[in-house]
C-alpha positions, 0 to 999 in steps of 0.5 A: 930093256923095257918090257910092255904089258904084254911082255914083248920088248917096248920100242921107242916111238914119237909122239906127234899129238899137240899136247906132247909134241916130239916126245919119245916114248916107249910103246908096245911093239904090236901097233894097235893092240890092246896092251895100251902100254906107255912110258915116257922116253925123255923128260918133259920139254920146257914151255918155250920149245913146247910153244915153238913145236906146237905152233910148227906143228898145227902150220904143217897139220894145215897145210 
């Protein structure tokens, strides 16, 4: 179990940004509180399915 900052139980989220697209990550389950607090779920993606996402992602982001 990983506990936030705050000392709530963290739950998993995924990230939708461009610099980390899909990655899951822990965060604190009261959205938009101050606890701030992140963990990474999953290792980091290789570069070619970064590539591939990201250039997914920015079509959908403009549409």
């Amino acid at each position: 179990m990983v506990r936030s900052w705050c000392g709530k139980q963290a739950i998993i989220r995924t990230s939708w940004t461009s610099a980390n697209p899909r990655r899951r990550f822990y965060g604190c389950p009261d959205q938009g509180s101050s606890c701030r607090f992140i963990g990474w779920y999953d290792p980091e993606m290789c570069a070619r399915s970064w590539m591939i996402i990201s250039v997914l992602l920015r079509g959908r982001n403009e549409l």
